[in-house]
N, C-alpha and C positions, 0 to 999 in steps of 0.2 A: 846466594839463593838458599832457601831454609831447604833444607831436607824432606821430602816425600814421609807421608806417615806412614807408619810399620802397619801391615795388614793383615787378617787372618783368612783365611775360607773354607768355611766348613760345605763338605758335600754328603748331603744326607737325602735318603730316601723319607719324604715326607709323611710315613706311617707312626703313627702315635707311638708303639714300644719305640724306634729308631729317632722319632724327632725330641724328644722329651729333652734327652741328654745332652741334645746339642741344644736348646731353647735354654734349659736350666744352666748349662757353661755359658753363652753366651751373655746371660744375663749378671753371668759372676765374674766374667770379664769387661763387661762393660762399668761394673763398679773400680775391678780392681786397676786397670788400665783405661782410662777416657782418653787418652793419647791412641790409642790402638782403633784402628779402623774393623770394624766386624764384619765380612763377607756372609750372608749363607743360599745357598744356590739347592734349588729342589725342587718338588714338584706344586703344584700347583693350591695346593688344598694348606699348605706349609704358612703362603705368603699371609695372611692376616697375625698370624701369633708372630711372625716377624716383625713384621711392620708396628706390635703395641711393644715389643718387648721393651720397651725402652718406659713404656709410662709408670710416671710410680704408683707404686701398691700400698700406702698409707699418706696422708697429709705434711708427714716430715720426710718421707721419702727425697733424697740428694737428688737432681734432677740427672737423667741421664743423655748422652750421644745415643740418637737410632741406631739399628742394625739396616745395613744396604743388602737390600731381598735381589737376587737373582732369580728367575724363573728358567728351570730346566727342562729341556724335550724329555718325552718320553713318558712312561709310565712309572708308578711308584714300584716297589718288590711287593707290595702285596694285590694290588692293583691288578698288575700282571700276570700274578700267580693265579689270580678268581677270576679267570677268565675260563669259559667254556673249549674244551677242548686238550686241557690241560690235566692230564692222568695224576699227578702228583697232589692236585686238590682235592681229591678224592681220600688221599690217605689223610689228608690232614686233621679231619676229626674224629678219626676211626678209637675208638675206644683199645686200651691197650690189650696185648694177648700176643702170644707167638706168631701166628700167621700178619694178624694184624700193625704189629708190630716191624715185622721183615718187612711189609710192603711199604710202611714208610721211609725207614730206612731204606730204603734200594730205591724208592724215590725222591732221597731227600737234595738232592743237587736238583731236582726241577722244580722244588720248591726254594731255592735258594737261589735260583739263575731261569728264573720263569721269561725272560726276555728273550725273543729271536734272534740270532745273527744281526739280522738288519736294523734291529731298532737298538740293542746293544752298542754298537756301530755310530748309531746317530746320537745317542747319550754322549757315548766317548767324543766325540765330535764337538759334541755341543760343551764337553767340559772343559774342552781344550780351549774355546773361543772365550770364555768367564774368565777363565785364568790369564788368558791375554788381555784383559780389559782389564782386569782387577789387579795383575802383578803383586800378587802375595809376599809373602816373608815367610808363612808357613801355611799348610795345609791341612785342614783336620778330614778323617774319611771314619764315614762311617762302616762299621766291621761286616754289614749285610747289605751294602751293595758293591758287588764285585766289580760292576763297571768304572767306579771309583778307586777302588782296592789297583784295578789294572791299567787304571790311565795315572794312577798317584807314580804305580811302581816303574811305569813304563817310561815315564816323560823326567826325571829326574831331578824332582823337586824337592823340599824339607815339608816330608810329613809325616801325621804320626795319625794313631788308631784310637778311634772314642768309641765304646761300646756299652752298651746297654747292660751285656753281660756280665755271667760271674768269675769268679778265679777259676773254676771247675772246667772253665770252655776251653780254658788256654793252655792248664797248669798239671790235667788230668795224665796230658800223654809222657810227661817226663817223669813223672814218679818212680821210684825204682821196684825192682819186682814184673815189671810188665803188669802194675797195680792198673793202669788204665782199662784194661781188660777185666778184672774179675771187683774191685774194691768201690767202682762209681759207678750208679746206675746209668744205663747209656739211654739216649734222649728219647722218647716216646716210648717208654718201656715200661713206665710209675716201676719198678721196682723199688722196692725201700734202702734207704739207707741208715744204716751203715745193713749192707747187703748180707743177707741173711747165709749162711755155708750153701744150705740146698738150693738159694739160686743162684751162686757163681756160676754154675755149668751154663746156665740160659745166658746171664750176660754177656759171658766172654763168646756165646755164639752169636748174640744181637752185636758186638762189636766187631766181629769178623765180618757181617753180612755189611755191616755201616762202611767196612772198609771198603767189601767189593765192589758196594753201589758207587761208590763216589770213584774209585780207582778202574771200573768197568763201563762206565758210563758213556754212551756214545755222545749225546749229544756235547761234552765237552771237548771230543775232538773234532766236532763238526763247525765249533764257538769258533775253534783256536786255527783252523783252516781260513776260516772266514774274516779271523783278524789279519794274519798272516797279508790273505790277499789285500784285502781293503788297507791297512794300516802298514804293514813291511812287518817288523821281528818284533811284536808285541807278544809277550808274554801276558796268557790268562791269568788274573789270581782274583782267588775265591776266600773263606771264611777259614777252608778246611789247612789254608796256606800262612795260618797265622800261629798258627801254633799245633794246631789237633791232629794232621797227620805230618807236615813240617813245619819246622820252625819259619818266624816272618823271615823278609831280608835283612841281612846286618844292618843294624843299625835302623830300622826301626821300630820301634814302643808302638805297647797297647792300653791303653788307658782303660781298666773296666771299674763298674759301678757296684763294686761289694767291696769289701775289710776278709781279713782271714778268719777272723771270728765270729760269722753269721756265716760263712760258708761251710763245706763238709772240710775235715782234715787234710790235709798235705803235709806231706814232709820235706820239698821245697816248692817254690815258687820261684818260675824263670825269669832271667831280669830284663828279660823284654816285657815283662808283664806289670805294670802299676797300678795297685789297690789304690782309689782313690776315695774311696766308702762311697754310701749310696750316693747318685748323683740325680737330685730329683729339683723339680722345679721352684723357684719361688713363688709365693699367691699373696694375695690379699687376704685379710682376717674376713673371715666372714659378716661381720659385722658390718663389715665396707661395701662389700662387692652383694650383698643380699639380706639387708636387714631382717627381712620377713623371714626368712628361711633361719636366721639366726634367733632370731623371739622364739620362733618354734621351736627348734632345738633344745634351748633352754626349760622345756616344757617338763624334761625327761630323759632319762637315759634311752638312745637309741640301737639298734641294730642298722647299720649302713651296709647297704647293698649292692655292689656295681660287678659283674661280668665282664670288666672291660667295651670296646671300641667294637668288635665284630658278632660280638653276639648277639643274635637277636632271638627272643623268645615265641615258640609255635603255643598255643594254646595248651597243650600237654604239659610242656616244660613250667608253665606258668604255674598251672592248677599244683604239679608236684611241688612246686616252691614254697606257696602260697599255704598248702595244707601242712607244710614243715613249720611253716612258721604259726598256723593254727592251736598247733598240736605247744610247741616252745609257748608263744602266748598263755596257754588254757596251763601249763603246768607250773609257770612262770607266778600266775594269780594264785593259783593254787596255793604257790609255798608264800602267799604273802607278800609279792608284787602288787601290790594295787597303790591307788594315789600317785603321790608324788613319785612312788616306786615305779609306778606303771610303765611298759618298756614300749618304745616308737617302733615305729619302721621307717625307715628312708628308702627307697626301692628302685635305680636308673631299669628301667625297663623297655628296652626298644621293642618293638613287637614285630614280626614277624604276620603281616598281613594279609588274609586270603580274600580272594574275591568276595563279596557281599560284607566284607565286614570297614569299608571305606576305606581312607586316606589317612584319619584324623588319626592322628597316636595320642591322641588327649581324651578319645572320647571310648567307654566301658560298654558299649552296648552289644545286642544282639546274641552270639555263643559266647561273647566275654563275659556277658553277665553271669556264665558259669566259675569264672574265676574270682570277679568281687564281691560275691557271695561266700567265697570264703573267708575274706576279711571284712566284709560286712559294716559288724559294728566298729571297727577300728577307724575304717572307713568314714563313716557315720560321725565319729567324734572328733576328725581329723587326727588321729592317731598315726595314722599311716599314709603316707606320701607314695605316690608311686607312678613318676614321669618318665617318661622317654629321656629326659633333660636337664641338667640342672645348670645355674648361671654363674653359681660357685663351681671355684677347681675341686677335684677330691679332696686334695691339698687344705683346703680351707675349711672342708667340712670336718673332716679326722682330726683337724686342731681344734675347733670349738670347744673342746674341752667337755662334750655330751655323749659323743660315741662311746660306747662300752665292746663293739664289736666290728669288727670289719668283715665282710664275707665279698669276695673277691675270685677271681677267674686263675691266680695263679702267673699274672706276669710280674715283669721285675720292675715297674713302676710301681704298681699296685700292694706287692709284697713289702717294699723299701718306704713306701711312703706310709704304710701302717707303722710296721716298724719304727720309724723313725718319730712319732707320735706318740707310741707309748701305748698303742692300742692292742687288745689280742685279736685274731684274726684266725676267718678258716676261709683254704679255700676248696676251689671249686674247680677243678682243671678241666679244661673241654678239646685244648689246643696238646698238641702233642709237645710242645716245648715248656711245656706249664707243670709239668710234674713234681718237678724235682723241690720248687718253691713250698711246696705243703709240707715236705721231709724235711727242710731247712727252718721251718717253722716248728715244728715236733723238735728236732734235734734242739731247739734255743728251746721252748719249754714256753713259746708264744702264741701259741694256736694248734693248729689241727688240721690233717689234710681230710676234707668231710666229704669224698666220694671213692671212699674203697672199695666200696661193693659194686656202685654203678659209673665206674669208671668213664670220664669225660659225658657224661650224664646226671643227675642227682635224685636219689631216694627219700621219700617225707619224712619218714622215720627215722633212717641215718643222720640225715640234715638236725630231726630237730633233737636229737641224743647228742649230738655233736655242740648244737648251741645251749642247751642244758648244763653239760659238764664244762664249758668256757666262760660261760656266762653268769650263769645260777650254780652252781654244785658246789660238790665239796673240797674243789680245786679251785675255782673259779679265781679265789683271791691271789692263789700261787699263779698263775698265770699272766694277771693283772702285775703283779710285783717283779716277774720276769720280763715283761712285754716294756716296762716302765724304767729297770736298768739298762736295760737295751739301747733304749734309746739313749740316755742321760750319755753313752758312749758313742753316740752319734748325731749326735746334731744336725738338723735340716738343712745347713748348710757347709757341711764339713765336705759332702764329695763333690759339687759344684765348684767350691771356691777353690779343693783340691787339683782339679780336673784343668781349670782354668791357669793356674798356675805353671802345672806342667808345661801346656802348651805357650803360654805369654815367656818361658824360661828357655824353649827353639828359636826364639828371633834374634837370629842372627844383631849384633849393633850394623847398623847401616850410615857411613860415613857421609856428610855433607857435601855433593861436589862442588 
């Protein structure tokens, strides 16, 4: 009788930063291994990019094995978390500042473990019955959802940790010195790094408070109560259980999505921890998946615009954007931009909809006519793009070889896939985990964090001084030629096929019986 095939199962919260890594390994697995069967089990909104990952992305593309989609109960971690009722969403986009600051920290376990007892409980449940259908060889879990992190730990299987993250998440708390404390800015804090003398005192108080939230926190002895009864001697474990206040369990690895050299300094790195450099998606050339959108492109050097997946813009935030880039345009002409030089706009803008202004997200009318007034003429000559939508990946657009600029929200897709492109890039942090990526950009000499003043917010004039000196100035070119080695030291698929490798290197050989 042949042998059963070797299987993998990835368990992932099917939110965009969390699903990415596990789409883009899977896909590098699926090249590297067609022998190996692909699990991935999650929520609902996951299953369509499953179920294509297998089609090819050009005409000589190798034909691939699908990925077998599971669908799991419950809700996603962010799903969860934006639910009414929920005091920790609150902090979540609170602009940084001492007060502002402490209260996310001291709520960051209920933004991390936004699930009840109950529905917790029925995840765990539900992942236990996947795994008995599917009988894996290994296990992959994603590092932010802890109901996975606790059923991986609890049930005694071969698995290991993919994460979005960077070395800084896992690596910061072993440094010697008690450097965690004063040397890295702590998370929702935008301090800079490398941390200036006069703010060590703040940090190493923002990392006392980060401690007591998470080590004082009720609701996690109320989780671990609830497992206890429902489940017997289940041990909770969370994000904070992988490295940041202890180390994971023997003997298993965390696989994160950055290199040591796009990250902030260390002087070691724990060897539970594995750089596997960016791990971002494959796409299709744009040329393939959006011809139109590709002709345009070609029109002109553009400024590409995306905020990520949860942001959506109120009318205010628009017009300030909108007047940033008026202002970059009008100075842009100035120094002799025009013609062929003349610079695009590509703009994803989901809008943020009030009563009387409709449904359509395609349609400019009524008080939005106060925003496209401000790009008007650009408007006018198709110069500027600016959808709710696009049918190309980021992925695809940042390689056409037209972007001159990336302006981005500050996550680690968004940051690594500029990156990895060759492109400079400013961002734009709104989310309290989004900080650090604009400092990491500065520190490589590849962009610019472009909201220091109006923290998780954006200023017209900051914005458009910021795209000025990245874009047009007397820098601009040094930027371009850093933003351009960078990459040449990363290749788009260097932490995918890295990532995949790792994990295709856990399976066990499984004898014929």
């Amino acid at each position: 009788m042949a042998a059963s095939p070797r299987k993998v199962l990835f368990l992932s919260s099917s939110d965009y930063g969390q699903a990415n890594v596990v789409l883009a390994t899977t896909h590098a697995m699926l090249h590297a291994a067609p022998d190996v069967e692909v699990h991935i089990a999650s929520q609902g909104r996951m299953e369509d990019a499953v179920r294509r990952i297998h089609e090819p992305l050009s005409p000589d593309s190798p034909p691939l094995k699908p990925a077998h989609w599971h669908l799991l109960a419950g809700l996603s971690q962010f799903d969860a978390m934006n639910r009414e009722g929920n005091p920790a969403m609150t902090a979540y986009d609170l602009p940084p500042g001492l007060l502002n600051t402490c209260r996310t920290l001291l709520s960051f376990s209920g933004l991390l473990r936004p699930w009840s007892p109950e529905e917790f409980v029925e995840i765990y449940r539900d992942m236990q019955r996947i795994y008995d259908e599917v009988k894996p060889d290994v296990v992959v879990v994603d590092d932010l959802f802890p109901v996975a992190l606790t059923w991986a730990n609890s049930a005694n299987v071969n698995w290991i940790v993919l994460a979005p993250n960077v070395i800084k998440d896992f690596a910061a708390v072993v440094q010697p010195n008690l450097a965690v404390l004063w040397k890295y800015p702590v998370i929702s804090s935008a301090i800079p790094y490398p941390i200036p003398w006069h703010l060590r005192p703040l940090n190493v108080i923002f990392n006392l408070v980060f401690a007591f939230g998470i080590m004082t926190n009720k609701g996690k002895g109320r989780l671990q109560d609830h497992l206890h009864k429902e489940l017997g001697p289940v041990k909770l474990m969370e994000l904070s259980d992988l490295g940041i206040l202890t180390p994971p369990p023997e003997g298993v690895r965390v696989l994160v999505a950055n290199s040591p050299d796009i990250d902030f300094h260390f002087d070691s790195i724990p060897e539970y921890t594995t750089a596997c450099g960016p791990i971002i998606r494959a796409a299709a050339p744009i040329a393939t998946v959006d011809p139109e959108m590709a002709a345009w492109l070609r029109r002109g050097p553009t400024i590409y615009i995306n905020l990520g997946t949860h942001i959506e813009y109120d009318l205010e935030r628009a017009k300030e954007m909108a007047y940033a880039l008026r202002e970059f345009l009008d100075r842009a002409a100035e120094a002799g931009f025009v013609g062929e030089d003349k610079f695009q706009i590509l703009w994803k803008m989901p809008r943020l909809l009030e009563e009387g202004d409709g449904e359509d997200q395609t349609k400019f009318d009524g008080r939005w006519m106060e925003f496209t007034d401000i790009l008007l003429n650009e408007l006018i000559e198709d110069r500027a793009r600016i959808t709710h939508w696009f049918t190309a990946e980021p992925k695809s657009i940042l390689e056409s070889g037209h972007v001159v600029c990336s302006v981005h929200h500050g996550g680690s897709n968004s940051f690594h896939e500029a990156l990895c492109a060759g492109i400079p890039q400013l961002t734009l942090p709104a989310w309290y985990d989004c900080y650090d990526f604009g400092w990491r950009a500065e520190l490589l000499g590849i962009g610019r964090l472009a909201n220091k003043k109006t923290q998780a917010y954006v200023n017209r004039r900051e914005l458009a001084g910021y795209l000025e000196e990245v874009v047009i100035g007397t820098k601009a070119e040094e930027f371009r030629q850093k933003a351009k080695a960078v990459s040449k030291r990363h290749p788009e698929r260097e932490g995918r096929e890295n990532a995949a490798k790792e994990i295709l290197a856990l399976i066990k050989d499984r004898k014929t019986p």
